[in-house]
C-alpha positions in Angstrom: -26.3 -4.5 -37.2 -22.9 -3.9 -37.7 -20.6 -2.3 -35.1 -19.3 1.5 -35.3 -16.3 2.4 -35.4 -15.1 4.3 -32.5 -13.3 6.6 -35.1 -15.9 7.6 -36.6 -18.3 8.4 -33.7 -19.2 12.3 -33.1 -16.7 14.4 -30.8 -20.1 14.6 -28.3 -20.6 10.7 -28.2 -16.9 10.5 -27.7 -17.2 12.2 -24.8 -20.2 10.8 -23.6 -18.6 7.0 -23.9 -15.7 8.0 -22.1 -18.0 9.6 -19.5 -19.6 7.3 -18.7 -16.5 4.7 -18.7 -15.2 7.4 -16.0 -18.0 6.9 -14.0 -18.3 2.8 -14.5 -14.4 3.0 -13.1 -15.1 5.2 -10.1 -17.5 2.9 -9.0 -15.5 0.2 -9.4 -12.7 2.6 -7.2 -15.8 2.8 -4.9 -15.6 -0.8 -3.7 -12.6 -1.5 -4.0 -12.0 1.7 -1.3 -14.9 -0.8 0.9 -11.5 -2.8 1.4 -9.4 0.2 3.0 -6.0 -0.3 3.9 -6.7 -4.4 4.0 -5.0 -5.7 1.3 -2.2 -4.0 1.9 -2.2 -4.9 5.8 -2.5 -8.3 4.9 0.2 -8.3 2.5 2.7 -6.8 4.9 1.8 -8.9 7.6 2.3 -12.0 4.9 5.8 -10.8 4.2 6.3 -10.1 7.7 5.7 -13.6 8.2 7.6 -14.8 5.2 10.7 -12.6 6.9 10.0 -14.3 10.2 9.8 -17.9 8.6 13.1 -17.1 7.4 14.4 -16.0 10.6 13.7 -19.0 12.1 15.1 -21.3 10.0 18.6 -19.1 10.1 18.5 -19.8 13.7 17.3 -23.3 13.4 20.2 -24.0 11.3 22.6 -21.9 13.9 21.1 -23.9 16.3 22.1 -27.6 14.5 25.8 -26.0 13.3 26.6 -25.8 16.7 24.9 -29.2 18.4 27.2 -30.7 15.3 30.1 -28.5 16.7 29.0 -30.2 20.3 29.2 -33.4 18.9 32.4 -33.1 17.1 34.4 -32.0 20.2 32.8 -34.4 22.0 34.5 -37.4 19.4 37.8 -35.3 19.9 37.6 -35.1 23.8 37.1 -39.1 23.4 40.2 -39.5 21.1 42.2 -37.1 23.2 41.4 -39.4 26.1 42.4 -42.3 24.6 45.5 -40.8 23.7 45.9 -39.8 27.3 45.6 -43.1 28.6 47.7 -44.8 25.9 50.7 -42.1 27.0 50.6 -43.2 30.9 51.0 -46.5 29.9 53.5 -46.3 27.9 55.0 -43.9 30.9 55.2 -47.0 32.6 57.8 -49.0 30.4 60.4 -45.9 29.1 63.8 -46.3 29.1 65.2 -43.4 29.0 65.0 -39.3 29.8 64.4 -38.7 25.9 61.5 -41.3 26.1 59.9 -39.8 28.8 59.6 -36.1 28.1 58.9 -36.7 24.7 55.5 -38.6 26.6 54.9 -36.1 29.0 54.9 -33.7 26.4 51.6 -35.8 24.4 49.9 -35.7 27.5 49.9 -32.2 28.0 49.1 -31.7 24.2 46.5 -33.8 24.7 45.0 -32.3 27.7 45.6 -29.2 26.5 43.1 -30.0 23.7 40.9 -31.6 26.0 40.4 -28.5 27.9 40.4 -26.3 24.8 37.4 -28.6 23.4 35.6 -28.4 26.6 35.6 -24.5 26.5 34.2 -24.8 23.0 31.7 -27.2 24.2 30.4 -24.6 26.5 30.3 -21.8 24.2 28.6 -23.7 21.8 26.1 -24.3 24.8 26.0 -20.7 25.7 25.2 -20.2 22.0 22.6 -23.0 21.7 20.7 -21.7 24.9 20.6 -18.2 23.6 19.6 -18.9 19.8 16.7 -21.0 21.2 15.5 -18.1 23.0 15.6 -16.2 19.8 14.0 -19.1 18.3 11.2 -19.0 21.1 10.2 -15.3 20.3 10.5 -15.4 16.5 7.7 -18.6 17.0 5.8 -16.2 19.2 5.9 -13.1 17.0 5.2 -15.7 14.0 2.2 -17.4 15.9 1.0 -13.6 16.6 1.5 -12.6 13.0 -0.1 -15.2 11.6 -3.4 -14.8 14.0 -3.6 -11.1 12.6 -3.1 -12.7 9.5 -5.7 -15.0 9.9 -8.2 -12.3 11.1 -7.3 -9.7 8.6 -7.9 -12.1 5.4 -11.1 -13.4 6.8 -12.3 -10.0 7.1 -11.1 -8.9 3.6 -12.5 -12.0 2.1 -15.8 -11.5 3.4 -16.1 -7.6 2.3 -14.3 -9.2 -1.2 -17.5 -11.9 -1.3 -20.2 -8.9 -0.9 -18.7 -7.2 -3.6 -17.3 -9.5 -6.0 -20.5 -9.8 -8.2 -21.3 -6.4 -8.7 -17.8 -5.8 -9.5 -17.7 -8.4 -11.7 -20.3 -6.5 -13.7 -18.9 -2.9 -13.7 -15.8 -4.9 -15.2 -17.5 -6.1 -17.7 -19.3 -2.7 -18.7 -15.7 -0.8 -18.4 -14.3 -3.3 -20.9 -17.7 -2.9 -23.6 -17.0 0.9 -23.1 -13.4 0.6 -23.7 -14.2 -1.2 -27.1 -16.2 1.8 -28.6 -13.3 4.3 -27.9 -10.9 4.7 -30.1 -7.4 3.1 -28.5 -5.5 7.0 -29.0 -7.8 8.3 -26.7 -8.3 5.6 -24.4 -4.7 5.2 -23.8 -4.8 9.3 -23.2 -7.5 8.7 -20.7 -5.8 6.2 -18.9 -2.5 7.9 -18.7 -4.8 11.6 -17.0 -6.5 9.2 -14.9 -3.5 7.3 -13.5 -1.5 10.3 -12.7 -4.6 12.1 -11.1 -5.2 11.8 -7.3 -8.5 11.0 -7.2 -8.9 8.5 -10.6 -10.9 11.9 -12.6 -9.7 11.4 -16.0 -12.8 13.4 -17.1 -14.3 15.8 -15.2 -17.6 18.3 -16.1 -17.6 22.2 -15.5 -18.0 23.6 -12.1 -19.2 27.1 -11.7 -16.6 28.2 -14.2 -14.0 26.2 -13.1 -12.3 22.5 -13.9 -13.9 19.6 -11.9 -10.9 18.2 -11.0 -8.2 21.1 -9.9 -11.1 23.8 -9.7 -8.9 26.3 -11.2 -11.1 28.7 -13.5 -11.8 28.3 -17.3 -11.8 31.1 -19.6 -14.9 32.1 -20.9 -14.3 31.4 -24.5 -12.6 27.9 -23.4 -15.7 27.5 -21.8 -17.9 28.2 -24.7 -15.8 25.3 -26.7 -16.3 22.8 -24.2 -20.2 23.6 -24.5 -20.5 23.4 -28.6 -18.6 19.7 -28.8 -16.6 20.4 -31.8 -13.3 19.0 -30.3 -11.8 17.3 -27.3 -10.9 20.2 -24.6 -8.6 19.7 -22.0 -7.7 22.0 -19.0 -4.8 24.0 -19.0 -3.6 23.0 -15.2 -4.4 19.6 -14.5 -4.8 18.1 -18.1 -7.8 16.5 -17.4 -10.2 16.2 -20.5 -13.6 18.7 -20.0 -16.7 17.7 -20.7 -20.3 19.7 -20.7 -22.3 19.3 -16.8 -25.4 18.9 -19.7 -23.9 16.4 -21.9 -22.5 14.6 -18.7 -26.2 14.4 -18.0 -25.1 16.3 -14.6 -27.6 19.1 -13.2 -26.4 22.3 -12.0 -27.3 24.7 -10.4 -27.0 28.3 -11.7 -26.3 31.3 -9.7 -28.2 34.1 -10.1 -27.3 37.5 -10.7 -30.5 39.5 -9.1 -29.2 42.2 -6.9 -30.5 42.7 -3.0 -33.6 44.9 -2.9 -32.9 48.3 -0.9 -35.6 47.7 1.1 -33.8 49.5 4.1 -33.1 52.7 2.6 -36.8 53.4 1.7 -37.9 52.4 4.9 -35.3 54.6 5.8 -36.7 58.0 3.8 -40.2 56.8 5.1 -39.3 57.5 8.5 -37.7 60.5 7.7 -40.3 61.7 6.0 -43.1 61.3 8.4 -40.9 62.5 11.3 -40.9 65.7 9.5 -44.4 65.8 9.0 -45.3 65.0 12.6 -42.5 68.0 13.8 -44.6 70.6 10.9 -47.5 69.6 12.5 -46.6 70.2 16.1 -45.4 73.2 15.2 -48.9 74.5 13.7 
């Protein structure tokens, strides 16, 4: 049998198709709300640890700038040295004034520089002891992190594995739906639903007012959602209407009867036979 064209189907089996693809993505909204605020959770904490990952190998690169530093004035407290040494001995065999000073002068340069690469040396110490110890707690934090991690993913995979199959499914019917509506109205449908708070991009008439912002719907308006001949949508929320009956929705009517005066006669009765009892006391 050859497949219908979503064009040409009825205003009324329009609606019905894309009611029911409403309902097939709600429940697909259902489970997914099963996971909570999980996936998100576990996505923040995966960042978190991909900032914290980061973090530490900043530091651990701090941390090898400066043992290089270390090792550099090290060499250049070794060379200085040398130099030191080289300049007393040569102290030993100057010949004049000139000589001299202009030695005694290298030495001090050279201890000078000694010292200064010492108090670098230290720094870079002080620096190394304290980027460790930021090191140390971004490896805690991380180790933390990851534990949550760990537990949070377990838990989402396992509500994920319960509802996986069956969600599977409603995907599958939500996609054969989608192929017998016409693509103008299915893109309209996905634009309401996107924008609304609750996923409703179809709602059904509730005691004379929209399903989805529950503000009230002329009576004529009404009437025109009831007789199918076109696509009504409400005048608040833009949400497309569609007849509780055609929905296949029961509701339930209110009824008009008024409250019987049931007082008020009882009321005249008594009245009535206190008067008589009073005539007849009086006889």
């Amino acid at each position: 049998m050859a497949k219908k064209d979503p064009t040409d189907l009825s205003v009324e089996e329009k609606l019905k198709t894309l009611y029911q693809l409403q309902t097939t993505l709600s429940s697909i909204d259902d489970k997914k709300a099963l996971r909570g605020e999980l996936p998100l959770e576990v996505q923040d904490l995966e960042d978190e640890i991909e900032g914290l990952n980061i973090r530490i190998e900043k530091i651990q690169n701090e941390i090898a700038d400066f043992q290089y530093a270390v090792t550099q004035k090290k060499h250049e407290i070794a060379d200085a040295q040398i130099s030191v040494d080289r300049y007393k001995t040569q102290l030993e065999d100057v010949k004049n004034n000139r000589e001299y000073d202009t030695l005694t002068k290298e030495i001090e340069f050279q201890t000078l520089e000694i010292e200064l690469c010492t108090k670098k040396i230290k720094e870079a110490a002080i620096k190394i002891e304290e980027c460790n110890q930021d090191l140390a707690k971004a490896q805690a934090t991380r180790a933390d992190r990851q534990a949550d991690h760990d537990e949070k993913r377990n838990e989402l995979d396992e509500i994920m594995q319960e509802t996986r199959e069956e969600e599977e499914k409603l995907k599958e019917k939500a996609k054969e739906l989608e192929t017998k509506i016409e693509s103008r109205l299915l893109t309209s449908f996905k634009r309401i639903r996107k924008n609304a708070r609750n996923g409703l991009g179809i709602v059904y008439v509730q005691r004379d007012a929209c399903g989805g912002c529950f503000n009230k719907i002329p009576p004529q308006r009404q009437l025109d959602i009831k007789i199918h001949k076109k696509i009504i949508v409400c005048e608040y929320c833009g949400r497309i209407m569609i007849d509780p009956e055609l929905a296949g929705v029961k509701t339930d009517k209110p009824t008009d009867e008024k409250p019987k005066r049931a007082k008020r006669t009882i009321r005249k009765t008594t009245k009535k036979a206190e008067e008589e009892t009073t005539v007849e006391e009086e006889a």
